[in-house]
Z-matrix of the N, CA and C atoms (Angstrom, degrees):
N
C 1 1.461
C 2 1.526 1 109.00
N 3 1.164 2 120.06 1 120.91
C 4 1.157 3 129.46 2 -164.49
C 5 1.808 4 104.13 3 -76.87
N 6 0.731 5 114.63 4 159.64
C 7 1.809 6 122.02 5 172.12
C 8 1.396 7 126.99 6 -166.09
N 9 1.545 8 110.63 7 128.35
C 10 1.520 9 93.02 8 -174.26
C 11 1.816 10 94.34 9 -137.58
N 12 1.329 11 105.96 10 118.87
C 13 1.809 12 106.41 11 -174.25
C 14 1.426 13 105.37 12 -116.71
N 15 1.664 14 110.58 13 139.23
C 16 1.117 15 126.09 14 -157.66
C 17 1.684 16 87.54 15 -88.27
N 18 1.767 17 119.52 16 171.76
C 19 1.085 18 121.74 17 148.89
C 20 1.506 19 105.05 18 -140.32
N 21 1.197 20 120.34 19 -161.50
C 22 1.619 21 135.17 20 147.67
C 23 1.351 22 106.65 21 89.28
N 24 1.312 23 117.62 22 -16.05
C 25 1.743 24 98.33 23 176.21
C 26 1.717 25 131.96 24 -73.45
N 27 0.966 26 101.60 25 -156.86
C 28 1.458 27 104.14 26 -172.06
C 29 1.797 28 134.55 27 140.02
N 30 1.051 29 131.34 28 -143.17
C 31 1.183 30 135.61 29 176.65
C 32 1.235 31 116.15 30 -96.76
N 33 1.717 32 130.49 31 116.71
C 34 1.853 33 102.71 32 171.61
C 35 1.741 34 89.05 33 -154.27
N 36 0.900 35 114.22 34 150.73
C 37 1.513 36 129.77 35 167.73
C 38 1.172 37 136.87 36 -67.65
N 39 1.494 38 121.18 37 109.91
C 40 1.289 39 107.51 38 -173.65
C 41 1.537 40 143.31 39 -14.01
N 42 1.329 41 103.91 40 130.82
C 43 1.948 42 101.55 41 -171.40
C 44 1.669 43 96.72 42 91.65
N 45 1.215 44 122.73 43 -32.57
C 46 1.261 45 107.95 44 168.44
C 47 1.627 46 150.71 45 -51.79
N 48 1.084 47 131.94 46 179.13
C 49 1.490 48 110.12 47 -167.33
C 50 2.002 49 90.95 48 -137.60
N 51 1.936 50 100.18 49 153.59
C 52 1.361 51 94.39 50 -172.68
C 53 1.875 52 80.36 51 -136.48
N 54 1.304 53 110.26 52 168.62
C 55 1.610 54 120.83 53 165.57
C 56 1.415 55 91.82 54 -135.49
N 57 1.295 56 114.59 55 131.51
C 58 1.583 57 139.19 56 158.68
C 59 1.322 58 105.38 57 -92.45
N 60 1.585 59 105.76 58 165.85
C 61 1.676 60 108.89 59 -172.07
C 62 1.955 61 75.96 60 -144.25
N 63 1.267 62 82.73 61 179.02
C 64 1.456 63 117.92 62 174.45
C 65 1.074 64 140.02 63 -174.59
N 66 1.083 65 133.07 64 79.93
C 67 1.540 66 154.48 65 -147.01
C 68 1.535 67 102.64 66 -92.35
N 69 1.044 68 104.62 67 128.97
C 70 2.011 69 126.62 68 -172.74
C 71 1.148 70 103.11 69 -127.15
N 72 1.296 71 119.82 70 146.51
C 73 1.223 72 148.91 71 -161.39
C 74 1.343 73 129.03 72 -163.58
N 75 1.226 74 148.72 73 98.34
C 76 1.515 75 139.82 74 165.16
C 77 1.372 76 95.51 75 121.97
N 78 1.302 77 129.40 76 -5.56
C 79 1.656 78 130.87 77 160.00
C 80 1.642 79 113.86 78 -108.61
N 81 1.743 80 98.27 79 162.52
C 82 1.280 81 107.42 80 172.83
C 83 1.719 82 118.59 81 -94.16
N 84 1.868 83 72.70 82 89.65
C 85 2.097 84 81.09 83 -158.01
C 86 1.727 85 109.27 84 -52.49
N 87 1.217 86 141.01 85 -39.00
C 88 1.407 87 127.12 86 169.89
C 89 1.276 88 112.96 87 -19.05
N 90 1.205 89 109.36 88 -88.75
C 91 1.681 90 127.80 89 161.92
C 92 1.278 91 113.20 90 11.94
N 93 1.643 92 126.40 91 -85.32
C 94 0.877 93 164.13 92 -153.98
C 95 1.813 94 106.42 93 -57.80
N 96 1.314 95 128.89 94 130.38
C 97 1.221 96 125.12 95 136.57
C 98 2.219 97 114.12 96 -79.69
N 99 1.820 98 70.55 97 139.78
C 100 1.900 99 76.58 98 174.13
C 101 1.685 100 91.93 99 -110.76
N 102 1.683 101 80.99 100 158.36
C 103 1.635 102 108.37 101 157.12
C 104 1.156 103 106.12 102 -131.90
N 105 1.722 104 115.00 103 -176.57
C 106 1.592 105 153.11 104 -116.80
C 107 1.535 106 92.32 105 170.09
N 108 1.150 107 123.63 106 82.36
C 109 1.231 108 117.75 107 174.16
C 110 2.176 109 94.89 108 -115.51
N 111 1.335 110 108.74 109 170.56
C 112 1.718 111 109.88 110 -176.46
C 113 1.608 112 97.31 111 -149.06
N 114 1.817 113 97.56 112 139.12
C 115 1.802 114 89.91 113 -173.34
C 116 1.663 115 76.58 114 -120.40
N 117 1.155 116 143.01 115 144.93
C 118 1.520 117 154.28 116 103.95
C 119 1.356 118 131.82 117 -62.49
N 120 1.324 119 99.80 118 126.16
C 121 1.556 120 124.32 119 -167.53
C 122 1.708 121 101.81 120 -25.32
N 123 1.654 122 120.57 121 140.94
C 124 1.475 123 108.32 122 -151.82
C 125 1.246 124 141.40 123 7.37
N 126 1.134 125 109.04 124 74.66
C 127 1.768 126 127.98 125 -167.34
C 128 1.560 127 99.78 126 -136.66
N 129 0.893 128 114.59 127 173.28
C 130 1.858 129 123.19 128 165.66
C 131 1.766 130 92.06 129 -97.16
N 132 1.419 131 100.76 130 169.20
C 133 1.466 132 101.97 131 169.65
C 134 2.053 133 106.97 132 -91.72
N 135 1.042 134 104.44 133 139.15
C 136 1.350 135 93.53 134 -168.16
C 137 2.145 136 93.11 135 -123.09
N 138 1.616 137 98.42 136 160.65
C 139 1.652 138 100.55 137 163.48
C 140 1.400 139 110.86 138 -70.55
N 141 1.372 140 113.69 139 151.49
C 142 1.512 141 135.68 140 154.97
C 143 1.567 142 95.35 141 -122.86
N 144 1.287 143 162.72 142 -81.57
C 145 1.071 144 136.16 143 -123.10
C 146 1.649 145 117.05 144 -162.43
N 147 0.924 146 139.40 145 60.15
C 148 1.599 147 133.69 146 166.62
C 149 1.341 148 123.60 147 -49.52
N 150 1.533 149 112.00 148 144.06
C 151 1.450 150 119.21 149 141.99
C 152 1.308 151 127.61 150 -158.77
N 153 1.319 152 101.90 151 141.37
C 154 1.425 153 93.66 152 -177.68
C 155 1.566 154 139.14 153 -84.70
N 156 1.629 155 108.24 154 -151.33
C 157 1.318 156 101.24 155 -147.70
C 158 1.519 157 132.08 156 -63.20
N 159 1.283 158 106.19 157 -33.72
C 160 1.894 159 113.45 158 144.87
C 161 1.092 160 113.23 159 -60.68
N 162 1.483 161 139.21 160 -16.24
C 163 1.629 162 106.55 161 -152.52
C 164 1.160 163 137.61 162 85.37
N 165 1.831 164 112.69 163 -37.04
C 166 1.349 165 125.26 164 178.43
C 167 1.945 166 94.64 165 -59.87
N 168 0.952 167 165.05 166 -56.95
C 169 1.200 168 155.31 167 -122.07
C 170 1.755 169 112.46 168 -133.50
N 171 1.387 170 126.34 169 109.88
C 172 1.408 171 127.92 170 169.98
C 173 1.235 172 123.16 171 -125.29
N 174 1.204 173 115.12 172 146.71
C 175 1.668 174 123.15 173 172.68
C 176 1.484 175 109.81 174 -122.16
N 177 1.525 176 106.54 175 129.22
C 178 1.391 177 110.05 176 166.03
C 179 1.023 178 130.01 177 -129.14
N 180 1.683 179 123.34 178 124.06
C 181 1.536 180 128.44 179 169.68
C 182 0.919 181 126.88 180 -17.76
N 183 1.304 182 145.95 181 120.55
C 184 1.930 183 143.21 182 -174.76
C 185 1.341 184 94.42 183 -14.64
N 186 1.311 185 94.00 184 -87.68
C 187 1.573 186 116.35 185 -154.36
C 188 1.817 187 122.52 186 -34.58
N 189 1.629 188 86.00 187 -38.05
C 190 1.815 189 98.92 188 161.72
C 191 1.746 190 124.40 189 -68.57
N 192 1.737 191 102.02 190 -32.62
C 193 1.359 192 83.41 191 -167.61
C 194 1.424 193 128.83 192 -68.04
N 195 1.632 194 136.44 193 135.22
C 196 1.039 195 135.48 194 160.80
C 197 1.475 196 92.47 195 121.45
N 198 1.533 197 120.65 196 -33.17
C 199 1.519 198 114.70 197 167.25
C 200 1.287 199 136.90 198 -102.23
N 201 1.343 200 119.01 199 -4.58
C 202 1.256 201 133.51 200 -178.79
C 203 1.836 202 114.39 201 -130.02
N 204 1.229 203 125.01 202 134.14
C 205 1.502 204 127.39 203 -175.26
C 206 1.447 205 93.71 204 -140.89
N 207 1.426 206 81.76 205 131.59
C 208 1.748 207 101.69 206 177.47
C 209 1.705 208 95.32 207 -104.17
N 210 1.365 209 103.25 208 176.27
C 211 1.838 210 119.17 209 -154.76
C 212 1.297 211 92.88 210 -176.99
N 213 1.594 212 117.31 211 156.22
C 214 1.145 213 163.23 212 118.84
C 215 1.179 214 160.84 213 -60.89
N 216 1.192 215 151.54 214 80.88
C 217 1.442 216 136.14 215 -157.09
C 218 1.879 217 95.09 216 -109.14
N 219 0.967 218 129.74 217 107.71
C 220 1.726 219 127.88 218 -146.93
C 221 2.213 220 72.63 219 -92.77
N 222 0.835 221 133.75 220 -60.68
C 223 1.812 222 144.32 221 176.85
C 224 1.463 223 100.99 222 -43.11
N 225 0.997 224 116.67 223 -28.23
C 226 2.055 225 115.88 224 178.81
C 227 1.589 226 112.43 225 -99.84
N 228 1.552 227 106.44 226 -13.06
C 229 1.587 228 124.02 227 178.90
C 230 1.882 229 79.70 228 55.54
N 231 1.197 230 119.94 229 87.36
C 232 1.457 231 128.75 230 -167.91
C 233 1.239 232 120.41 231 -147.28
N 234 1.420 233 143.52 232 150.48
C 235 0.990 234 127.90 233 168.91
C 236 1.804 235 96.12 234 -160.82
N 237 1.411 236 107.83 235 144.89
C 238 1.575 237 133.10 236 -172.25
C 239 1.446 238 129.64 237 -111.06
N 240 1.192 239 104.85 238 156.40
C 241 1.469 240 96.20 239 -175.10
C 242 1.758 241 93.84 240 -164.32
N 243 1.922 242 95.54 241 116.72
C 244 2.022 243 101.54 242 -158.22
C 245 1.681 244 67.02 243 -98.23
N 246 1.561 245 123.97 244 159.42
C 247 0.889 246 130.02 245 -174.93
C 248 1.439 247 95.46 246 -147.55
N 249 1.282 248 141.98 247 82.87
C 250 1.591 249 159.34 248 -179.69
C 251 1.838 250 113.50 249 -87.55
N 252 0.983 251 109.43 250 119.46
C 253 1.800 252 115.97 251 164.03
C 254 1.643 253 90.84 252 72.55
N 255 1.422 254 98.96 253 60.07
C 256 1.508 255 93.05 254 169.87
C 257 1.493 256 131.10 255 -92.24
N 258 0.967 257 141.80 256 144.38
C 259 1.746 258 149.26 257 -93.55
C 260 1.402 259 87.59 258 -157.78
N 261 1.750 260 141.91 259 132.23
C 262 1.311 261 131.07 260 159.78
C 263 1.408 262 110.46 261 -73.84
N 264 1.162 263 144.63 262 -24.52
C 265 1.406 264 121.32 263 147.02
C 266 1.907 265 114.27 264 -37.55
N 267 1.157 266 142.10 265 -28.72
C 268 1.223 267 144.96 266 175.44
C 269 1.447 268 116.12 267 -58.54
N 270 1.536 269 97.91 268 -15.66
C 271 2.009 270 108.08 269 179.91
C 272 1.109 271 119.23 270 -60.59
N 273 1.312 272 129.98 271 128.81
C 274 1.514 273 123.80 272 -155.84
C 275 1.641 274 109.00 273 171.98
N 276 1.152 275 106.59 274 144.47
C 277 1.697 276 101.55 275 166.56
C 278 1.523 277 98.49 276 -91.88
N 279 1.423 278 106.20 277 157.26
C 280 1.419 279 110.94 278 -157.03
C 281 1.708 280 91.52 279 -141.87
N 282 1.678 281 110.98 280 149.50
C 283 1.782 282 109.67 281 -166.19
C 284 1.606 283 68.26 282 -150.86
N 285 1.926 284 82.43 283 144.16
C 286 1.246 285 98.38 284 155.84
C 287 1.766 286 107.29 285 -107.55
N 288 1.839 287 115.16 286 156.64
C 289 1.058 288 85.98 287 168.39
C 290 2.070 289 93.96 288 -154.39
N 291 1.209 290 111.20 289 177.98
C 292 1.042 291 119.06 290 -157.87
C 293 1.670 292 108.50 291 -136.51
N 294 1.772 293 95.54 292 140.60
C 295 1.814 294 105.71 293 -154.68
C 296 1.695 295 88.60 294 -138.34
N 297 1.216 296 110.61 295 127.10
C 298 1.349 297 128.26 296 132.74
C 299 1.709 298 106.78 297 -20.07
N 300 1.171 299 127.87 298 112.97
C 301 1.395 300 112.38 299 162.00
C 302 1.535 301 134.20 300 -69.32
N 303 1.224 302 138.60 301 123.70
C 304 1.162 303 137.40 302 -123.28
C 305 1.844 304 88.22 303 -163.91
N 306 1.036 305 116.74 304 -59.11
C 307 1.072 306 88.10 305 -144.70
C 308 2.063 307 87.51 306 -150.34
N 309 1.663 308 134.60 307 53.29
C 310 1.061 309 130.57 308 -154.38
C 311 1.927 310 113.93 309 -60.30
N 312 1.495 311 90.29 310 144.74
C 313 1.101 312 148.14 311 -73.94
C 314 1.248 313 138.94 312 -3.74
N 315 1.144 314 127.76 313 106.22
C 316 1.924 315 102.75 314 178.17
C 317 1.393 316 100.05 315 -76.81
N 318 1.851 317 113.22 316 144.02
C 319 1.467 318 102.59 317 164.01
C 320 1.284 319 91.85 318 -122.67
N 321 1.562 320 141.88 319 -14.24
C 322 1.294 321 117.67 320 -167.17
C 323 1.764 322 113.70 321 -98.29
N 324 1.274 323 102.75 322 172.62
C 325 1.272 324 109.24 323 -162.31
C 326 1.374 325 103.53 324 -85.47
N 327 1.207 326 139.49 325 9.27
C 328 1.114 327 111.20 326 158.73
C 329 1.777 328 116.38 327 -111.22
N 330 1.140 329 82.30 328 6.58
C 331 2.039 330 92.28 329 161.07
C 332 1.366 331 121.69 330 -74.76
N 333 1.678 332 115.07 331 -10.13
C 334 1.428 333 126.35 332 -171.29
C 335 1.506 334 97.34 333 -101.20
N 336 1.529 335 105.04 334 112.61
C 337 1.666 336 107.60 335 169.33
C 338 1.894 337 111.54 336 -68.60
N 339 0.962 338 142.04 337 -25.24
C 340 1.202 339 142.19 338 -131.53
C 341 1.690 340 112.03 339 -168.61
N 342 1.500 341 123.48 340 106.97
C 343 0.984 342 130.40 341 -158.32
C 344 1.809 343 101.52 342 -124.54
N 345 1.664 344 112.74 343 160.76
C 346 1.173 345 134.53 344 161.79
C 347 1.093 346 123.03 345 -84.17
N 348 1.274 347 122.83 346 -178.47
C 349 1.882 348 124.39 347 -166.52
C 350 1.936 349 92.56 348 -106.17
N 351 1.665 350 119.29 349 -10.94
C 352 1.144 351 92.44 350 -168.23
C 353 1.705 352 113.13 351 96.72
N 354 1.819 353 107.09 352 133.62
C 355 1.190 354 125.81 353 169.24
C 356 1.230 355 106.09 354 -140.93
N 357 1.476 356 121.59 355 148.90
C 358 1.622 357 125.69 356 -167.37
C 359 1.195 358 88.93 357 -107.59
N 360 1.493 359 118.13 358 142.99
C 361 1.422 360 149.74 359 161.00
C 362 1.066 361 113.14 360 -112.15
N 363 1.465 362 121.14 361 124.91
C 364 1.378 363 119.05 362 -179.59
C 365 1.914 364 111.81 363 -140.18
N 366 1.041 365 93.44 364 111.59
C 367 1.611 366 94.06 365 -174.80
C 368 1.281 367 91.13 366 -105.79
N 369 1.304 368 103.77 367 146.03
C 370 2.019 369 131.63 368 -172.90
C 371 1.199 370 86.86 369 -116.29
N 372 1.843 371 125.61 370 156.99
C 373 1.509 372 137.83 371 167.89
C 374 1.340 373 93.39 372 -101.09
């Protein structure tokens, strides 16, 4: 049974910085490309950040690049998300989720076999 549980969100103040986790389980996480995808309250869920199965290779959504870096720990079956100069537009529940590589980058959601329950991020101005 596959599992992938988010952590690290919460409350922080603009300009502030958050680290997400994501803990996998029941896959052969190497393998695997992860995502960082974020849904806001009537929004679609959209990408912020992939990488795949080394790590060697990432793509990031505009809005992420230059403030957000995704990571790997492939030995922790792990995956990160540093979240720096954060913006209340950035408020959002946030899922990590995980794809068979198929086709690099996947950003859409139905390229992701295997999803999280979600952590709320909430940046205040």
């Amino acid at each position: 049974q596959v599992q992938l549980v988010e952590s690290g969100g919460g409350l922080v103040q603009a300009g502030g910085s958050l680290r997400l986790s994501c803990a996998a389980s029941g896959l052969a996480f190497r393998f695997y490309t992860m995502g960082w995808f974020r849904q806001a309250p009537g929004k679609e869920r959209q990408i912020i950040a992939v990488i795949n199965g080394s790590g060697g290779s990432t793509y990031y959504e505009d809005s992420a690049k230059g403030r957000f870096t995704v990571s790997r720990d492939n030995a922790k079956k792990t995956v990160y998300l540093r979240m720096n100069s954060l913006k209340p537009e950035d408020t959002a529940a946030y899922y990590c989720a995980a794809a068979v590589s198929r086709n690099w980058p996947e950003r859409t959601r139905d390229e992701f076999d295997y999803w999280g329950q979600g952590t709320q991020v909430t940046v205040s101005s």
